[in-house]
N, C-alpha and C positions, 0 to 999 in steps of 0.2 A: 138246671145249673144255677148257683147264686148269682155267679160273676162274670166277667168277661165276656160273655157271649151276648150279641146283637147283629143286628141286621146294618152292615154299612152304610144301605142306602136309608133306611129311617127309624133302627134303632130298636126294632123289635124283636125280643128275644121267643118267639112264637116262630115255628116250623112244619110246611107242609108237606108231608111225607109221602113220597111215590107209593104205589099203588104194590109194584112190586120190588123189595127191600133188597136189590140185589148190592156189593160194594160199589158197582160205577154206576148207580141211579143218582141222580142228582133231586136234591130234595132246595126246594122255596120258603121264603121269608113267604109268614103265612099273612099278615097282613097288607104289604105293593106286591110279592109274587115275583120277584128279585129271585135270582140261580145264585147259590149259594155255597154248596161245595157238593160233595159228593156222599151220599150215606156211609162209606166204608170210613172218609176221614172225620166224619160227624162222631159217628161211635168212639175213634179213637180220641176223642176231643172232648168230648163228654166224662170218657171214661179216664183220662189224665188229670180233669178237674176234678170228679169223684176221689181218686188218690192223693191229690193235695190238698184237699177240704178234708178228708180224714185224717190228715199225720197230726201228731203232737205238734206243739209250738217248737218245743225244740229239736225234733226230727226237721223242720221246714228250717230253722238257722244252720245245721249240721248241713243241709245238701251244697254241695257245694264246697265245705270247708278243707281243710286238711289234715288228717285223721291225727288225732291224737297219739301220743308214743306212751306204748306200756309204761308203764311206772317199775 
């Protein structure tokens, strides 16, 4: 991930990953080893940054807005 994502207690965007990937494994800041969330909402966190680093610029002004009226 580019952005947003670190470790609260010291910043590190590094993740150590249980052994087995189940959704309610909880996975660690790989550097102090701080509990971190849980694999199932990791992926979906990952994968919401993945869809808003891909949209256009102006797909990212548009969310949000209020749709335009046909002409």
């Amino acid at each position: 991930m580019r952005s947003g994502f670190g470790c609260e207690s010291c910043g590190s965007p590094g993740v150590r990953l249980p052994a087995d990937l189940t959704d309610d494994a909880m996975i660690q800041c790989d550097r102090c080893g701080c509990t971190l969330m849980a694999w199932g909402a990791f992926k979906r966190r990952v994968e919401a940054q993945e869809a808003a680093d891909t949209r256009e610029p102006a797909e990212r002004r548009a969310v949000g807005a209020a749709p335009q009226a046909a002409r």
